[in-house]
C-alpha positions as CSV (number, residue, x, y, z in Angstrom):
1,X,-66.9,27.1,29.6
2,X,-66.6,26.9,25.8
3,X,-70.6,26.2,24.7
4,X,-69.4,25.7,20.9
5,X,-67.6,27.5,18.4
6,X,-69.0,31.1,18.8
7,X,-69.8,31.3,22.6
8,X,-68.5,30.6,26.1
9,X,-70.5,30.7,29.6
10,X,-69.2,33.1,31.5
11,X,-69.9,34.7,35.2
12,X,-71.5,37.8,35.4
13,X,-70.3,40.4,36.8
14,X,-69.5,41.5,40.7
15,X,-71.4,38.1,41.6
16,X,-69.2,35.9,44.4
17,X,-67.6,33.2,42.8
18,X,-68.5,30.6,45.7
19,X,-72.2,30.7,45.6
20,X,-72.9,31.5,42.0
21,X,-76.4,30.1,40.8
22,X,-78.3,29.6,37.5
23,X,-79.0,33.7,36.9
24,X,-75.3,34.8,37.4
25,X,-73.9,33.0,34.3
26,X,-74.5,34.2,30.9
27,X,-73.6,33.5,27.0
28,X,-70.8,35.6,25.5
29,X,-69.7,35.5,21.8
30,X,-66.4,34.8,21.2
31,X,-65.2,37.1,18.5
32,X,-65.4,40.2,20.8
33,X,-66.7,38.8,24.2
34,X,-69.9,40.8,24.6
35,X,-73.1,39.0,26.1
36,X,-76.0,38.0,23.8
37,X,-77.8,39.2,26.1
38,X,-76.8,43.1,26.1
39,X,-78.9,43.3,29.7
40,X,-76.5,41.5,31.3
41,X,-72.7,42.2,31.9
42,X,-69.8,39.9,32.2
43,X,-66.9,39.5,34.5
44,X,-64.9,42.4,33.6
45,X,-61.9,40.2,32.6
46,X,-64.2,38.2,29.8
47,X,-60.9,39.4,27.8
48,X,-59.0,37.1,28.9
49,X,-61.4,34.1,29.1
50,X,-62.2,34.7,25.1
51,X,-58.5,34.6,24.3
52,X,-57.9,31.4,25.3
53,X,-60.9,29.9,23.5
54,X,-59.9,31.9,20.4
55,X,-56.0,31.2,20.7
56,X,-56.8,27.7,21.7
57,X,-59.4,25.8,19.9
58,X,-58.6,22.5,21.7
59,X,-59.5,25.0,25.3
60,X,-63.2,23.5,26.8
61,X,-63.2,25.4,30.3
62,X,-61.3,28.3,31.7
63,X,-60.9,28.8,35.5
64,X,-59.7,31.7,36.9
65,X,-59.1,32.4,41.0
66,X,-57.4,34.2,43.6
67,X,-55.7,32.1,46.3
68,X,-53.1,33.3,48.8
69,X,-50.5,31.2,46.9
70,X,-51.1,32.4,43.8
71,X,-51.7,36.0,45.2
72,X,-48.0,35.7,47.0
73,X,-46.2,34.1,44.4
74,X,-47.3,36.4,41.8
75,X,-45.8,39.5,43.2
76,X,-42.3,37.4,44.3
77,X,-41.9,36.3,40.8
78,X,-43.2,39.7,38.8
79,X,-39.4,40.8,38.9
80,X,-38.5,37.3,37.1
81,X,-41.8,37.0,34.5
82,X,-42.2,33.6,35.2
83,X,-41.9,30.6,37.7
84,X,-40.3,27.6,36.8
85,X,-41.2,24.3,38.4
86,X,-38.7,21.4,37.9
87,X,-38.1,17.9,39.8
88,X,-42.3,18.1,41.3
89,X,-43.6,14.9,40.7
90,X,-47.6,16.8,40.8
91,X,-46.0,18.5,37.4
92,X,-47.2,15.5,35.4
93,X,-50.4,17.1,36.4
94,X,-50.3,19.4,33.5
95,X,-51.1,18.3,30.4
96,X,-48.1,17.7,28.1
97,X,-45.6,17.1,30.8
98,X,-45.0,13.4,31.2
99,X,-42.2,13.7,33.5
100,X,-41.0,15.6,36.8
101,X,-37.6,16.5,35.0
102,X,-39.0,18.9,32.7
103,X,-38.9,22.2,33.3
104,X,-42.9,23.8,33.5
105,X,-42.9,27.1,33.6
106,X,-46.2,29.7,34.3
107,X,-45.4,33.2,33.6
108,X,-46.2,36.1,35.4
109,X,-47.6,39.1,33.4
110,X,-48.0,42.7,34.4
111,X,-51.6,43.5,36.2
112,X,-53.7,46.8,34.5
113,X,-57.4,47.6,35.1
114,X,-57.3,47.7,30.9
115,X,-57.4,44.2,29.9
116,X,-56.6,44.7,26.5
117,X,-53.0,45.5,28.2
118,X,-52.8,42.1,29.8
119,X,-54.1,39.9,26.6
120,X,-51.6,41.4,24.2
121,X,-48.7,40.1,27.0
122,X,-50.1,37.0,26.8
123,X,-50.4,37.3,23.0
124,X,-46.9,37.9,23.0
125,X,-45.8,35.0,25.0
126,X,-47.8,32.7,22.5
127,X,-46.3,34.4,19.2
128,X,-43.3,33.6,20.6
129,X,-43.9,29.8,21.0
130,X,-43.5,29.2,23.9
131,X,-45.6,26.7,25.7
132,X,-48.7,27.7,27.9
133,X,-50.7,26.0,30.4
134,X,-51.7,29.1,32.2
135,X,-50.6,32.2,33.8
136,X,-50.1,34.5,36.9
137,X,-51.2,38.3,36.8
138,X,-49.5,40.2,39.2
139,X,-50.9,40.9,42.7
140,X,-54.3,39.4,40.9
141,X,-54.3,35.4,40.7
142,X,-54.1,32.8,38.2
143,X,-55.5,31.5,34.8
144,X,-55.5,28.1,33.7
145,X,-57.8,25.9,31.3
146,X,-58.1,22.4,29.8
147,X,-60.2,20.7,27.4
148,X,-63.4,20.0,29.7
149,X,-63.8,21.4,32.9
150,X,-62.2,18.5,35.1
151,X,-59.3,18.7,33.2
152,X,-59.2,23.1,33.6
153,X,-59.8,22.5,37.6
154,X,-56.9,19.7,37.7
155,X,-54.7,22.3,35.9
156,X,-55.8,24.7,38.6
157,X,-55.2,23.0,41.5
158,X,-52.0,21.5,40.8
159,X,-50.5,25.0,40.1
160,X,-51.5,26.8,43.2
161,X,-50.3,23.2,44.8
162,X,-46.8,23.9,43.2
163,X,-46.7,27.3,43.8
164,X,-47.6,26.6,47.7
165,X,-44.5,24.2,47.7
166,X,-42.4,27.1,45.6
167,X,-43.0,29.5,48.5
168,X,-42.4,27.1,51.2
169,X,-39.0,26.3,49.9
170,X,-38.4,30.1,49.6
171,X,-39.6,30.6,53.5
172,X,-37.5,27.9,54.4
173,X,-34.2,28.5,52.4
174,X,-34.4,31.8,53.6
């Protein structure tokens, strides 16, 4: 979570995600993501978390997580770089999208243990222009954020909730 305009709260790292506690979240500074504390050391994706505070200034909370949905639809849509929702009413759960006929779209970028690697695909996809709300890493899980943190965990659950229904449809098409 952004704390102002220098430092975000982020988890430490290797600590379980369900039962974290006071102790397991520390204060990293934004320009380069290292703790202020140098005894402590952040999730190893702080990369990623920093990027969206830096490329988004209006970004209060970033969530990151690893369902089954996003897990599975992350690898069936690597081939296509993205997955497009259109004609979900829970769309309008994103912020922006004020209507089930637009098209949303979450792109899927390439996993590496380098995350450098992974941030400049995302930097790409912003230099471009194109809109973003979040993202999939391949075979990894999902990013998504908002201005506070209700607004960054609404984000989150309505994509894995549309990616669910994306994979259902596939299944039963099939």
């Amino acid at each position: 979570m952004r704390m102002d305009d220098r430092h975000a709260a982020i988890t430490a790292s290797g600590k379980h995600k369900g039962r974290l506690q006071r102790d397991d979240i520390l204060i990293v500074d934004l320009d380069d993501g290292q703790p202020i504390d140098a005894t402590r050391k952040p999730s190893a994706e702080t990369l990623l978390h920093v990027q969206a505070y830096r490329r988004m200034p209006d970004v209060g909370a970033v969530l990151h997580t690893h369902s089954h949905n996003q897990s599975v639809a992350s690898r069936l849509y690597a081939g296509d770089g993205v997955v497009r929702f259109c004609g979900w009413e829970l769309q309008k759960a994103i912020a922006g999208h004020v209507t089930h006929d637009d098209t949303l779209e979450l792109p899927v970028f390439a996993n590496s243990q380098h995350m450098p690697d992974i941030a400049t695909r995302v930097d790409a996809w912003m230099d471009a222009g194109k809109p973003l709300a979040g993202y999939l890493i391949e075979g990894h899980g999902l990013y998504a954020w908002g201005r506070d943190m209700a607004e960054a965990l609404r984000h989150l659950e309505a994509f894995d909730f549309l990616l669910g229904c994306e994979l259902d449809l596939k299944r039963l098409i099939a």
